[in-house]
C-alpha positions as CSV (number, residue, x, y, z in Angstrom):
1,X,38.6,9.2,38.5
2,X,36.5,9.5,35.6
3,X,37.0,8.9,32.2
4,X,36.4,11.7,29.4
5,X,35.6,10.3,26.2
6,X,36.4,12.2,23.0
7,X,33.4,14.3,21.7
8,X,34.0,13.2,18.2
9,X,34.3,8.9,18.8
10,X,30.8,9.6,20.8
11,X,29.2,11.8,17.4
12,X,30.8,9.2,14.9
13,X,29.4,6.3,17.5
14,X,25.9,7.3,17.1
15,X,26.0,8.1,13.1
16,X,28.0,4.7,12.6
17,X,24.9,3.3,14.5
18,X,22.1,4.8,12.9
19,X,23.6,3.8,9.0
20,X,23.8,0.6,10.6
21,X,20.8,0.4,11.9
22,X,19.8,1.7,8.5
23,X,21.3,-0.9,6.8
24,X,20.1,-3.4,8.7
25,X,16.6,-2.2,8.6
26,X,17.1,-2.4,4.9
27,X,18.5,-5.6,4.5
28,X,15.7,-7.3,7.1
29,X,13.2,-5.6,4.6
30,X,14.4,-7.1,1.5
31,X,15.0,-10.5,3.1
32,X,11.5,-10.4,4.8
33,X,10.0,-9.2,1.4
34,X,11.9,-12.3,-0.3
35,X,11.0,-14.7,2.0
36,X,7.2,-13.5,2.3
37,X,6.9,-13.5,-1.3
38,X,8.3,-17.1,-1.4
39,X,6.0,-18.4,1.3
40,X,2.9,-16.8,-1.1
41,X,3.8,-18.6,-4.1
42,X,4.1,-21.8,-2.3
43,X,0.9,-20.8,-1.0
44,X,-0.3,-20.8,-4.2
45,X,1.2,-24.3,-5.5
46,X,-0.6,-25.8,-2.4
47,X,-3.8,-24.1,-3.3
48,X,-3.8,-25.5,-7.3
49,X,-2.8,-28.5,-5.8
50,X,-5.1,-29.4,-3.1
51,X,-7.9,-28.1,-5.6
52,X,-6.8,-30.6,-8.4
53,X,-6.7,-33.2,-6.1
54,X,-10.0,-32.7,-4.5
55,X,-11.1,-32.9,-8.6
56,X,-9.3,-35.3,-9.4
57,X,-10.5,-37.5,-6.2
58,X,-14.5,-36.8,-7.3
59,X,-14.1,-37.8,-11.0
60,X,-12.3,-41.2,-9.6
61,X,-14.8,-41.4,-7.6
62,X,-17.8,-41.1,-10.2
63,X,-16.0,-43.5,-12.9
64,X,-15.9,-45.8,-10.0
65,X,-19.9,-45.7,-9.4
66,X,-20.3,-45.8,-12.6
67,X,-18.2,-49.0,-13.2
68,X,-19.8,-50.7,-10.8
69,X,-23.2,-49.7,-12.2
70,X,-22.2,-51.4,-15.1
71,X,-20.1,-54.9,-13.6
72,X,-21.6,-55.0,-10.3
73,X,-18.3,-55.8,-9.0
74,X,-17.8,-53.9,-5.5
75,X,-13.9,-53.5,-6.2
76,X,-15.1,-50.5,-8.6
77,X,-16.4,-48.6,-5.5
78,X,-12.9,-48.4,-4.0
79,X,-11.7,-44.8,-5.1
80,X,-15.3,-44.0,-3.8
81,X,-14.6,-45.3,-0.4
82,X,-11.4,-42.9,-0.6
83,X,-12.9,-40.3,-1.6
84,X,-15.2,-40.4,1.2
85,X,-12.1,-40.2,3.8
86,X,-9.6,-38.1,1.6
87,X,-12.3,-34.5,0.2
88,X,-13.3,-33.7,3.8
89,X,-10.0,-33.4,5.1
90,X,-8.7,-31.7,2.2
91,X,-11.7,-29.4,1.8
92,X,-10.8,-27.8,5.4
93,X,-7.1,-27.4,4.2
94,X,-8.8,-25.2,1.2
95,X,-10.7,-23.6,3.6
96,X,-7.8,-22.9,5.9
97,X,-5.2,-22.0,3.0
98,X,-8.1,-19.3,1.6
99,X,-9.3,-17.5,5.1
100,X,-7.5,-14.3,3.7
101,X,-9.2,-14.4,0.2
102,X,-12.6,-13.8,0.7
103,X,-13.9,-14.7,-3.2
104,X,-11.7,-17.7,-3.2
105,X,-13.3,-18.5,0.3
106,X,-16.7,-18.4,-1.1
107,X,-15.9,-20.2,-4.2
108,X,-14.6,-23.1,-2.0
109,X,-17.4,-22.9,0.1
110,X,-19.7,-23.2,-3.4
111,X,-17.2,-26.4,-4.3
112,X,-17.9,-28.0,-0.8
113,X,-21.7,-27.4,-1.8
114,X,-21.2,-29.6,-4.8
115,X,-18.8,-31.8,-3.3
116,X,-21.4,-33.0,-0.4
117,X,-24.5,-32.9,-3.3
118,X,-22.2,-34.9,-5.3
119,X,-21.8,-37.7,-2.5
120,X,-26.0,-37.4,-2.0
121,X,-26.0,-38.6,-5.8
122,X,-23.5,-41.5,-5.4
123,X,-24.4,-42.4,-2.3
124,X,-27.8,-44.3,-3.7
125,X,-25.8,-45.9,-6.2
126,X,-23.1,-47.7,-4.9
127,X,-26.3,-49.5,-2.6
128,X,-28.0,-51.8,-5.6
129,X,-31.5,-51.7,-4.6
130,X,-33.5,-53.9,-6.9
131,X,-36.8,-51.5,-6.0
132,X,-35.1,-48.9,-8.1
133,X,-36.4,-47.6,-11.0
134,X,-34.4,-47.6,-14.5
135,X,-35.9,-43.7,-14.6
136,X,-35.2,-42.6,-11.2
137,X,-31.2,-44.3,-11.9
138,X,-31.0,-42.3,-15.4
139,X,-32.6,-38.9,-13.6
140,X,-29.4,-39.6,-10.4
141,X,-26.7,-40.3,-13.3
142,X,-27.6,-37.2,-14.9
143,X,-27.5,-35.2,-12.0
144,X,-24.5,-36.4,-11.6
145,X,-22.8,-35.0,-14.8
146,X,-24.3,-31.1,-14.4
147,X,-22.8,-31.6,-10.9
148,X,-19.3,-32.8,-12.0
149,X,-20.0,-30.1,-15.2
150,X,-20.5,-27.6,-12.7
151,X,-17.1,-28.7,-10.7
152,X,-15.3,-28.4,-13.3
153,X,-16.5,-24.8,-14.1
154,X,-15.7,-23.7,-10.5
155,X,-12.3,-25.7,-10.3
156,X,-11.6,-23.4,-13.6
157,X,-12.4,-20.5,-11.9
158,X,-10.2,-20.8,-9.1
159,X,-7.6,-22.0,-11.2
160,X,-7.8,-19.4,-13.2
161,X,-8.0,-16.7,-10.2
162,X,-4.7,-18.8,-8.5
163,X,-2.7,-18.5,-11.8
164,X,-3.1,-14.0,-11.4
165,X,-2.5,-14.1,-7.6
166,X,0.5,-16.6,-9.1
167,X,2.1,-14.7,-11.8
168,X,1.7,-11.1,-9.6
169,X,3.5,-12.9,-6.6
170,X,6.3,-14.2,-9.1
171,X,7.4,-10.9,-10.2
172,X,7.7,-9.6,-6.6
173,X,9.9,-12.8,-5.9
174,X,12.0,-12.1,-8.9
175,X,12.3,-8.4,-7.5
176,X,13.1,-9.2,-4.4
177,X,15.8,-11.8,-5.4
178,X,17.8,-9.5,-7.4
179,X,17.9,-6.9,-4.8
180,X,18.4,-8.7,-1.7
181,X,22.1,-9.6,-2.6
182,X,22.4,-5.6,-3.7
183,X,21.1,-4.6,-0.5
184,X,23.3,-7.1,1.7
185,X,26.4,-6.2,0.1
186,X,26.2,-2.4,0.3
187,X,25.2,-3.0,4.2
188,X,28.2,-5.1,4.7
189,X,30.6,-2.9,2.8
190,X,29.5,0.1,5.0
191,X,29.5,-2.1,8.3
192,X,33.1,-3.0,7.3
193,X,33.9,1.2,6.6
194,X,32.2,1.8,9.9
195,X,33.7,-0.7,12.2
196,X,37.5,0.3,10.8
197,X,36.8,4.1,11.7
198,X,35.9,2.4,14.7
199,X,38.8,0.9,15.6
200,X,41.2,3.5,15.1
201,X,39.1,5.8,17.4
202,X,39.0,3.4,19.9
203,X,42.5,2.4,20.0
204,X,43.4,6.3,21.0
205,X,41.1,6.4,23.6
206,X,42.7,3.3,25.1
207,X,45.5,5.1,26.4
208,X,43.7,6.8,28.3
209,X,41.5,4.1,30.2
210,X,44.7,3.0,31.3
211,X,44.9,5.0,33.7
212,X,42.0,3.6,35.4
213,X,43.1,0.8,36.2
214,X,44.4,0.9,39.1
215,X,42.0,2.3,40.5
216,X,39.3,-0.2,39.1
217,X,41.8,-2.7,40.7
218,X,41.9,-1.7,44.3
219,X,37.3,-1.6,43.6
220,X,37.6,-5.1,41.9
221,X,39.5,-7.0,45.0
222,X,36.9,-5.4,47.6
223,X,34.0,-6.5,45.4
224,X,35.5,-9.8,45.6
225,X,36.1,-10.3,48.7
226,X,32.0,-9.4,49.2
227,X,31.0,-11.4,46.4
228,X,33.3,-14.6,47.7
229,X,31.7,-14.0,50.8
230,X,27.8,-14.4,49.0
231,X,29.1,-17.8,47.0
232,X,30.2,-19.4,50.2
233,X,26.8,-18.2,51.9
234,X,25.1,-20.1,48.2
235,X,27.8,-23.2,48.8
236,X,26.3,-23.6,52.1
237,X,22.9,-23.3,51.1
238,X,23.1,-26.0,48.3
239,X,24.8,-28.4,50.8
240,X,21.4,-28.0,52.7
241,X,23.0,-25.2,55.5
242,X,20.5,-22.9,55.9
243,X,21.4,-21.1,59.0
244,X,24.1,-19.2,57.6
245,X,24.7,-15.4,57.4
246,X,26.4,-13.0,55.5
247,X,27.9,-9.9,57.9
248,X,28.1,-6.8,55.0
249,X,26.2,-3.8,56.3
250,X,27.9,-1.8,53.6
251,X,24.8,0.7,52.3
252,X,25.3,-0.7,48.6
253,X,23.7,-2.9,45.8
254,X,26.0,-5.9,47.3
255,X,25.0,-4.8,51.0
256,X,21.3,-4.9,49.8
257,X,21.9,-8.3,47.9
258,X,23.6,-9.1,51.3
259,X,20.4,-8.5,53.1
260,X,18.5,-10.0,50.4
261,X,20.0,-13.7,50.9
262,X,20.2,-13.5,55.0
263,X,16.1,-13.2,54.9
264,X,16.3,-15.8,52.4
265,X,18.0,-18.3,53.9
266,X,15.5,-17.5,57.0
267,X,12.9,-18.4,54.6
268,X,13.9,-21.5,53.4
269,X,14.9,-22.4,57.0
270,X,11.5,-21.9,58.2
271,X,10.0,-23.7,54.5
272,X,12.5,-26.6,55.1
273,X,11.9,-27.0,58.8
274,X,7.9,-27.0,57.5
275,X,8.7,-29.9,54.6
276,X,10.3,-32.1,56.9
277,X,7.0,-32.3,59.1
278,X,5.5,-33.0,56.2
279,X,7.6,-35.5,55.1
280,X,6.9,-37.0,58.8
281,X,3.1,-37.2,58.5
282,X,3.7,-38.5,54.7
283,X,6.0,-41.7,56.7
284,X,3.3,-41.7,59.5
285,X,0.5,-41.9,56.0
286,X,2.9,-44.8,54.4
287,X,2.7,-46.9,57.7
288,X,-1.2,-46.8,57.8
289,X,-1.1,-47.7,54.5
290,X,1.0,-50.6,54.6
291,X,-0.1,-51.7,57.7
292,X,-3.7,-50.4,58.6
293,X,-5.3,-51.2,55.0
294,X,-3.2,-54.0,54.1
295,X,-4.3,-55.8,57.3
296,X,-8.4,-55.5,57.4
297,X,-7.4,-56.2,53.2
298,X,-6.1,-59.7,54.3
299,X,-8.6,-60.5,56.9
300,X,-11.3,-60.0,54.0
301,X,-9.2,-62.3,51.8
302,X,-8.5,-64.7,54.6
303,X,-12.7,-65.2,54.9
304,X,-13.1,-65.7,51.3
305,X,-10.8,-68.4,51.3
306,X,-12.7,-70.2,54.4
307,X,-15.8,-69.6,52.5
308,X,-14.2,-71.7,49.6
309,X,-12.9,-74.2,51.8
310,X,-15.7,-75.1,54.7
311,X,-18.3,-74.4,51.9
312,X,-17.0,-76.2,48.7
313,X,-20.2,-78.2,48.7
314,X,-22.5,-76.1,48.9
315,X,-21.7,-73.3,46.6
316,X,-23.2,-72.8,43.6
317,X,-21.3,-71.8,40.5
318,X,-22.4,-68.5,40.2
319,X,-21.9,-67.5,43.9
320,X,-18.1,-69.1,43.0
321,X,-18.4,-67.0,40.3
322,X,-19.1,-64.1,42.4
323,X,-16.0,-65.2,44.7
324,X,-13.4,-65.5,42.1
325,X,-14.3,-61.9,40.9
326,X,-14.5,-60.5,45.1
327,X,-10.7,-62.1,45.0
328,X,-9.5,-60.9,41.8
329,X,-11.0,-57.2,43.3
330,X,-8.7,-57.8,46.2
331,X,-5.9,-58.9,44.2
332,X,-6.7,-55.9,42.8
333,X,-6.7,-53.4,45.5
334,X,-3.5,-54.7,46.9
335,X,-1.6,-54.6,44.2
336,X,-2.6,-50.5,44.2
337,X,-1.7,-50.0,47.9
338,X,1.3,-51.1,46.8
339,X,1.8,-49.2,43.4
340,X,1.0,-46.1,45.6
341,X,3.7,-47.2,48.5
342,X,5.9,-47.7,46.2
343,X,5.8,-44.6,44.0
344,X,5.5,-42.3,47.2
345,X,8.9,-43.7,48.2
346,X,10.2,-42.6,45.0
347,X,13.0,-39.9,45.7
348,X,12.4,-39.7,49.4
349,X,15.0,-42.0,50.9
350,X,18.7,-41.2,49.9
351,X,20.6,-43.7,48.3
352,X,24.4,-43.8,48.6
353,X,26.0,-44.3,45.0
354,X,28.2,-47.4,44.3
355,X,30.1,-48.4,41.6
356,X,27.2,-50.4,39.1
357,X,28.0,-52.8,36.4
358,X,25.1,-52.3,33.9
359,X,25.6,-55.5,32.4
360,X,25.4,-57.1,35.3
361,X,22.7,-55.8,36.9
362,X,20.3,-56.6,34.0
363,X,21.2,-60.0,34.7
364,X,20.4,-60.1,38.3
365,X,16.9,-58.6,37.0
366,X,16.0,-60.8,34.3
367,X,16.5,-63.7,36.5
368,X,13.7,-62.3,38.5
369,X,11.1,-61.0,36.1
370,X,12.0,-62.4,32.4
371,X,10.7,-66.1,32.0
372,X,12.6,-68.9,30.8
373,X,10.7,-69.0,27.2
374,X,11.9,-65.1,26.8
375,X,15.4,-64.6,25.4
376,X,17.2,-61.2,26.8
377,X,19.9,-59.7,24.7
378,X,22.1,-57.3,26.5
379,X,23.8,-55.3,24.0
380,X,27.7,-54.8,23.9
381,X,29.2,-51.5,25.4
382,X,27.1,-51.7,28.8
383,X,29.0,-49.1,31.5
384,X,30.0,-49.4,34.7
385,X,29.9,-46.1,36.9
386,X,29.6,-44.7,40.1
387,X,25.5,-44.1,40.4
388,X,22.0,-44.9,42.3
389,X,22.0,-48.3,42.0
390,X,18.4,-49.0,43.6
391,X,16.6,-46.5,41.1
392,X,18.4,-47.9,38.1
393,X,17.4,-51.7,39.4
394,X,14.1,-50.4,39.9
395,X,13.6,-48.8,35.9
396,X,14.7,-51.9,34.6
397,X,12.7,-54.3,36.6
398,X,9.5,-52.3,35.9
399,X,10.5,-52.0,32.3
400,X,11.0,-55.7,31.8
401,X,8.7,-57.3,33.7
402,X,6.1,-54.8,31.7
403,X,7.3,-55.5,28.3
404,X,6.8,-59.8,29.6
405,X,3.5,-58.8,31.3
406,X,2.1,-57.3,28.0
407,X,3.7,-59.6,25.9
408,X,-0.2,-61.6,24.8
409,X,2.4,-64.2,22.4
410,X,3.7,-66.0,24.6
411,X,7.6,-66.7,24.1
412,X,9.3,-63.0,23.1
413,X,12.7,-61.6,22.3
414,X,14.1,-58.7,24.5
415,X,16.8,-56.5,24.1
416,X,18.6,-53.9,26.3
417,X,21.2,-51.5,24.3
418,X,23.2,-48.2,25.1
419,X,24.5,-45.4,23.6
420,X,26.8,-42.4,25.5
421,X,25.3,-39.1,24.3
422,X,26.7,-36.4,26.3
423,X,26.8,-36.3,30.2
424,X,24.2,-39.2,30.1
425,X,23.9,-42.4,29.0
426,X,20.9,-43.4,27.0
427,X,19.3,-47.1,27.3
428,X,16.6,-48.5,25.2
429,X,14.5,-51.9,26.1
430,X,13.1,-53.1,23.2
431,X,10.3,-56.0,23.0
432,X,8.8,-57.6,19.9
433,X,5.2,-57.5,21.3
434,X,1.6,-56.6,20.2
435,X,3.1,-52.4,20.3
436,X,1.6,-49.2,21.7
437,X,-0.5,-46.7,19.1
438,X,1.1,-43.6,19.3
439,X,-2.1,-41.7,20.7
440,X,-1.0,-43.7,23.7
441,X,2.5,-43.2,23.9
442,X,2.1,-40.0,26.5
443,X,-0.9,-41.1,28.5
444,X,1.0,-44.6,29.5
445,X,3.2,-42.7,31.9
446,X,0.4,-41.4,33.9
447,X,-0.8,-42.4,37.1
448,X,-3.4,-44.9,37.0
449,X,-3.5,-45.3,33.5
450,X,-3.4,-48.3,31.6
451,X,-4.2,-50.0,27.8
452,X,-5.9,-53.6,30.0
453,X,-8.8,-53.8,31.3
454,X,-8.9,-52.2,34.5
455,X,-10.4,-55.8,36.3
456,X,-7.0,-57.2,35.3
457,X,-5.4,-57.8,38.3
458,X,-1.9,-56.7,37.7
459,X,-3.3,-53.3,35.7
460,X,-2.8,-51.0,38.2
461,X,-1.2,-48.1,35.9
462,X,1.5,-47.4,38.1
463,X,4.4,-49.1,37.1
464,X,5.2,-46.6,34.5
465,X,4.7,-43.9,36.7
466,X,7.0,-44.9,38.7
467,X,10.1,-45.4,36.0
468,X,8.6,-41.7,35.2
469,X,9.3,-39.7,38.8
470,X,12.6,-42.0,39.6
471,X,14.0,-40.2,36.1
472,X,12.4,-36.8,36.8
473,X,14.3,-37.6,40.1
474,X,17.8,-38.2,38.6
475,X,17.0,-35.4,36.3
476,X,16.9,-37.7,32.7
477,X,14.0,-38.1,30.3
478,X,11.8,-41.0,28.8
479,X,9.8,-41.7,26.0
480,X,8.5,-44.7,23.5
481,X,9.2,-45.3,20.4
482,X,5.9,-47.9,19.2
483,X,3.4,-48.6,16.8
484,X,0.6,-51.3,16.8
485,X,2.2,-54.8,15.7
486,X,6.0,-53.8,15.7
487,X,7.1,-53.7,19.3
488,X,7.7,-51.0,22.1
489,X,11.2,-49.5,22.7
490,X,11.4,-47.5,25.7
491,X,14.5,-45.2,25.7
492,X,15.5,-43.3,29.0
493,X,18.8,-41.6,29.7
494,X,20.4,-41.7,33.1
495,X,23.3,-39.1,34.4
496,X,26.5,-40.3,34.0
């Protein structure tokens, strides 16, 4: 049965759409114009005021040359010192801010001229050198002023070409702000016109979509019964079942979708099937790693020890030297076979959840990685709940024993804290050590990366990444919150 739509709803449908579409169109345009016209005379604020502070910074920067000229006190060639780090940086935001404006491009380029010959001038002045002439310092110093003279005749320039580009964009503001609200309240008076015509079209044609339903009814319960059919096949797939099938040969979309997921689940049968040889050869790559390397690794140790032993006498101190270093090498290497065992592990064994008290658990941890001249806090609040115990023992242990290992003071204050925020819970560990600089705080968490020397035996840069790929693995994030001198806080969140 189909349903016959009155001619007239359809004809007032599409000319309700276009005047909204109109108005809409017209009320984008005014609020686009407004706020285009607001970002350009911001534009122009920045622009004076980058330019008076690039001014502002060379004339500083001359009074302080020339007060040092006269004192010979060095505490005069500060705001030159600042200048010299500050005017680059803000002559590329002119240049930046200006790409569109090719005369005020030029002129900044001509300001940057001056700027650099400005710096040639001072530069031989704030250096005393007694082989100077009293001519060749009066010829600099007056170079000097027709430099800042000309400056100041170019800084009025663009000034003055800023305050016309200013005063145009201000009246187009001011246009734009009365006619906005004009615009947006003749749209929505005609939207709310429109939508009640609407409505008591609509509410007619009602009637007669009743009718339809039954039939729609008796279609609904068979699509049903074929889509129930495709979530049980997508229930047994997620519960790792990938042999199932779905009998629909019905010559439809769903009978196609049908299709779809039976060659699907072949493919993933055949992928899986494929992954857990893998995963095999990856066990059969862990063994010879543990056992294989580990053991020709200990034999070498083994026979620098009985060098040290049966040939204490006779060794000189730089071949001990050279032994201390082969050992710490070793040390070394080991530890790495080990980061690498341990981080290939990492979400390949299944862990059976059990109830964890958070609290403690940290207990059980610091008592195995925090010295006795550390203080742990644990903060109030800590959870229990149902989770993987092993990977959360595992993040905290690595965490810790980090934050002692990098400690470089000595005796330190630790502190473990958490906050519920949504279907996670979020824990920070916070040390008072040396910090991390925040152009580390992403590269840390990559393999083999670390801020020691890399001949520092327990460097080995993975310990991080493996607190990283346990919470990839339970689907939470991590990140540091540092800077140099104030302490690292790692914050993580795990699923609840």
């Amino acid at each position: 049965m189909k349903s016959r739509i009155d001619p007239k709803i359809i004809v007032g449908l599409a000319f309700a759409v276009g005047v909204l579409l109109f108005t809409a169109a017209a009320s984008f345009w005014s609020i686009r114009g407004l706020s285009v016209q607001t970002d350009r005379v911001e534009h122009t604020y920045k622009v004076m005021q980058e330019v008076a502070n690039v001014t502002a910074v060379l004339k500083d920067a001359q009074a302080g040359t020339r007060g040092y000229l006269l004192t010979g006190d060095t505490v005069y060639l500060r705001p030159y010192s600042t200048a010299t780090g500050l005017l680059p940086a803000s002559l590329n935001r002119l240049t930046e801010l200006t790409a569109d404006n090719s005369i005020q491009k030029a002129r900044f380029d001509s300001l940057r001229g001056l700027v650099e010959q400005e710096f040639r001038i001072l530069r031989p002045l704030t250096q005393i050198n007694k082989s100077m002439s009293k001519s060749a310092m009066e010829t600099l110093l007056d170079t000097d002023r027709q430099t800042l003279r000309q400056v100041r005749v170019l800084y009025e320039r663009i000034q003055a070409q800023e305050m016309a580009m200013l005063a145009q964009r201000s009246a187009l503001q001011n246009i734009f702000e009365k006619a906005t609200p004009i615009v947006v309240l003749v749209s929505a008076v005609l939207a709310v016109l429109i939508v009640v015509w609407l409505i008591t079209k609509i509410v007619k044609e009602l009637a007669d979509n009743r009718r339809l339903q039954t039939e729609l009814a008796d279609i609904n319960a068979q699509v049903s019964r074929r889509i129930a059919q495709i979530r049980a096949l997508a229930e047994q797939v997620v519960q790792g079942d990938y042999t199932v099938k779905i009998t629909d040969t019905a010559e439809d979309n769903l009978g196609g979708l049908a299709t779809s997921l039976n060659r699907m689940t072949q493919t993933l049968d055949a992928s899986f099937s494929a992954l857990e040889k893998r995963n095999l050869e990856l066990d059969q790559f862990a063994y010879v790693a543990s056992h294989d390397l580990k053991a020709p690794l200990r034999g070498v140790t083994t026979i620098v020890k009985w060098i040290e032993d049966e040939l204490a006498a006779e060794l000189s101190p730089q071949l001990r030297t050279y032994l201390d270093q082969m050992k710490g090498r070793l040390s070394r290497l080991e530890d790495l076979i080990n980061g690498l065992l341990a981080y290939a592990r990492v979400g390949r064994t299944a862990q059976t959840p059990e109830t964890v008290d958070v609290a403690q658990l940290l207990g059980e941890v610091a008592e195995l990685v925090v010295p006795t001249d550390f203080t742990l806090r644990i903060g109030p609040g800590m959870p229990a709940f149902t989770t993987d115990r092993l990977g959360l023992q595992q993040v905290f242990t690595n965490l810790l024993s980090n934050a002692v290992k990098y400690h470089q003071r000595g005796a330190g204050h630790l502190e473990v804290t958490c906050q519920e925020s949504g279907a996670y819970y979020e824990f920070r560990v916070q040390d008072d050590g040396p910090g991390i600089a925040p152009e580390y705080h992403q590269k840390i968490f990559l393999l083999f990366q670390t801020l020691r020397d890399r001949h520092t035996a327990e460097s080995t840069g993975i310990g991080l990444s493996i607190v990283q790929k346990i919470i990839d693995e339970h689907q939470g994030t991590i990140r540091v919150e540092s800077a140099l001198g104030l302490g690292a806080g790692f914050i993580f969140t795990w699923p609840k």
